[in-house]
C-alpha positions in Angstrom: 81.4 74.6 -72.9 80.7 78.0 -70.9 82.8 80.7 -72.3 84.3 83.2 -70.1 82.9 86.5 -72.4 80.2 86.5 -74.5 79.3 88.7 -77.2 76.1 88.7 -77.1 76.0 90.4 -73.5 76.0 94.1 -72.8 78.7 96.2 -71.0 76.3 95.6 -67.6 75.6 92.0 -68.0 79.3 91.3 -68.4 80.1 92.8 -65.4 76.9 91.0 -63.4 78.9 87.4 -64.5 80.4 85.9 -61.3 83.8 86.1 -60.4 85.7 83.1 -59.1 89.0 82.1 -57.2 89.2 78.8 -57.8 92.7 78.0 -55.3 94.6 74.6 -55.0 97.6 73.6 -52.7 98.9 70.1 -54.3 99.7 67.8 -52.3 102.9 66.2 -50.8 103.7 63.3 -49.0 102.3 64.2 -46.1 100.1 66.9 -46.9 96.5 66.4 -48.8 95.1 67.9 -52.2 93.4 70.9 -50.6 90.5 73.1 -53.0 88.9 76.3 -52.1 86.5 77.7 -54.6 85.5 81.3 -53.8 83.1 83.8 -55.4 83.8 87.4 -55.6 81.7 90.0 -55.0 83.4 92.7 -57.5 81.9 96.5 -55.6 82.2 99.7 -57.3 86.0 101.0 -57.3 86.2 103.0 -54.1 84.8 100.3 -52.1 86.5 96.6 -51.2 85.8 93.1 -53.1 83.9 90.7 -50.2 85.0 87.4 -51.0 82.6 84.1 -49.7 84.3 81.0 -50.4 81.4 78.4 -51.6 83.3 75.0 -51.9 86.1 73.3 -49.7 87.8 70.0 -50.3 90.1 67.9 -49.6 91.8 64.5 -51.2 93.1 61.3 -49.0 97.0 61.4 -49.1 99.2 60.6 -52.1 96.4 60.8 -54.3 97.5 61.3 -57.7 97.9 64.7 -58.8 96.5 63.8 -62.5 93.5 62.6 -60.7 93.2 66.1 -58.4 93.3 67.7 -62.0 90.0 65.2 -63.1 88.0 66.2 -60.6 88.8 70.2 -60.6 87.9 69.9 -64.2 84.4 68.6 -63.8 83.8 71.2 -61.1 85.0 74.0 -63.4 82.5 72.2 -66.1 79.5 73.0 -63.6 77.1 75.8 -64.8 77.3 77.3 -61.7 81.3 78.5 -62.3 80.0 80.3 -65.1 81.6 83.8 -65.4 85.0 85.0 -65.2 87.9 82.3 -63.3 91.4 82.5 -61.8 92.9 79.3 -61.4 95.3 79.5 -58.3 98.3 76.7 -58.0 100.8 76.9 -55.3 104.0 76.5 -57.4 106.1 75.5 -54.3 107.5 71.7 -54.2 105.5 69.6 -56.3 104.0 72.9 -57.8 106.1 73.3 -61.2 105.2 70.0 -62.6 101.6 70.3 -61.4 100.9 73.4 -63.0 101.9 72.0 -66.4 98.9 69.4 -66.1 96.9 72.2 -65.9 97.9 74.4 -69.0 96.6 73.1 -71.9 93.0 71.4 -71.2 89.7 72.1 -72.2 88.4 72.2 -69.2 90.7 74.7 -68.0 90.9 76.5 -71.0 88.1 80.0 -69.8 90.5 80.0 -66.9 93.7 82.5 -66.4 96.3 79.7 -64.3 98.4 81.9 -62.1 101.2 80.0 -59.8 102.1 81.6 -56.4 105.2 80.9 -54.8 105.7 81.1 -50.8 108.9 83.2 -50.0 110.8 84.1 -46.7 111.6 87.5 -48.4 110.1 91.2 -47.6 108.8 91.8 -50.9 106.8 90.2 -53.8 107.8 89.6 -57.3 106.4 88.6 -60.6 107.2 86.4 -62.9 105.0 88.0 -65.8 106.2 85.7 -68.9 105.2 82.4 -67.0 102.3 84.5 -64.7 103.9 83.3 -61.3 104.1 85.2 -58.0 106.4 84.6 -55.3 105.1 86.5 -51.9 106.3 86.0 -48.5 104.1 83.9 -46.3 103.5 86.4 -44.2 101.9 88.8 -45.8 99.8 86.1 -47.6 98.7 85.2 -44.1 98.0 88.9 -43.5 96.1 89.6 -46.0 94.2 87.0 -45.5 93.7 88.2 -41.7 92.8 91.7 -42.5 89.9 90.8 -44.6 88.8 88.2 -42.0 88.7 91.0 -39.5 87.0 93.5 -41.8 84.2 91.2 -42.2 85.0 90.6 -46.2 84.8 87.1 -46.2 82.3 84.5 -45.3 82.8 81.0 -45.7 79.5 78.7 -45.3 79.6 77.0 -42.2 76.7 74.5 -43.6 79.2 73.0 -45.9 80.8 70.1 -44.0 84.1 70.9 -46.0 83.8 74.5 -45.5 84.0 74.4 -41.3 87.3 72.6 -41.6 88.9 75.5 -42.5 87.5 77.0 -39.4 89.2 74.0 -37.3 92.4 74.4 -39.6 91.9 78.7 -38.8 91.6 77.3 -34.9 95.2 75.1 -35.2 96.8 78.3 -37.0 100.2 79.1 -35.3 101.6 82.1 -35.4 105.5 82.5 -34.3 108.3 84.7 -33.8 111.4 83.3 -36.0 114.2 84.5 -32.7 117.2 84.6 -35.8 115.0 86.7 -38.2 112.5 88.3 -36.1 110.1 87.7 -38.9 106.3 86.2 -38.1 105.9 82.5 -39.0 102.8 80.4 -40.2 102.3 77.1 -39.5 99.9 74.4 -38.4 100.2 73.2 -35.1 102.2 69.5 -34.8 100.1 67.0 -36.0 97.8 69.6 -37.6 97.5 70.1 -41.7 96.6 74.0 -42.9 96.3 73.2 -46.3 92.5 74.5 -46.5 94.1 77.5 -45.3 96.9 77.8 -47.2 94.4 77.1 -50.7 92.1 80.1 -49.2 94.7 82.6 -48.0 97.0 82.3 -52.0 93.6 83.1 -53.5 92.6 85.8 -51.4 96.2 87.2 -51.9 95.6 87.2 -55.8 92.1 88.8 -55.5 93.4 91.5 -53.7 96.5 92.5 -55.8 96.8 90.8 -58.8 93.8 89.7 -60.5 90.6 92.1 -61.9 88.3 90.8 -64.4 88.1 92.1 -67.6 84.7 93.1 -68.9 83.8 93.3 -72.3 
């Protein structure tokens, strides 16, 4: 199995090892398994990560959550994950008992598992003892928007998977809640954003919470 540091590597060639967001939204009852896998181009410290997300996927409906876990953990087998991973689980719903299928398994085991909870709050908070965030949707979906629009991410179009997110991007609502006032995020009626959803909760860790460690 890869390991996530190596000793015999110098302070430069730790830092060259890829960086990867590896982000899942489970599924729900009548929402599908969705996977974004995204590599991070780490700069120097006064200039921004760029993010290009190199694997999309999504499950039929109500498949089991056990068997979601399976296949994630033959892609994070694959030599080309080697390097340094963030394993991103939306903990909302389903999410607490999916996350504990997760925690404990070889093939998860080079990975940090960090849960992310949507909130209708202002702020973010951390769970540090159980490594869980709860962030309001909207400024996931902001965050997510700003680096779109600064030209940090790229997502390969020549990936079948990879373009839906560009139709789920296209069926993106964005409303005013009239009682609130806040912004809301949602897929159009009849729509699913859960391609979306897996990209923008990684992107959100990337930005704020997560920096690899080198050495």
């Amino acid at each position: 199995m890869l390991t996530l540091h190596r000793d015999d590597l110098d302070e430069d060639e730790r830092r060259d090892l890829p960086y990867w967001i590896v982000s899942l939204d489970p599924g729900k009852s009548q929402d599908p398994s969705a996977l974004t896998i995204t590599r991070v181009h780490v700069r120097d410290e006064d200039d921004a990560n760029f993010y290009e997300v190199v694997h999309a996927q999504e499950w039929p409906l109500k498949t089991l959550h056990t068997t979601v876990r399976d296949d994630i953990g033959v892609l994070m087998l694959k030599p080309q994950l080697a390097g340094r991973v963030v394993l991103v689980i939306d903990q909302g719903g389903v999410g607490n008992a999916v996350i504990e299928l997760y925690q404990g398994r070889a093939a998860f085991s080079r990975a940090r598992i960090v849960g992310v909870m949507f909130t209708g709050g202002d702020n973010p908070t951390e769970d540090a003892v159980n490594d869980v965030y709860k962030v309001p949707k909207h400024e996931i979906v902001d965050n997510m928007l700003v680096i779109l629009q600064l030209g940090r991410l790229r997502i390969h179009e020549d990936i079948p998977e990879c373009r839906k997110i560009w139709d789920q991007f296209a069926a993106f609502k964005i409303k005013r809640d009239d009682q609130t006032g806040r912004m809301r995020f949602q897929a159009a009626e009849g729509e699913h954003d859960d391609l979306v959803t897996s990209l923008a909760q990684g992107l959100w860790i990337g930005e704020h919470v997560w920096e690899p460690e080198i050495g």
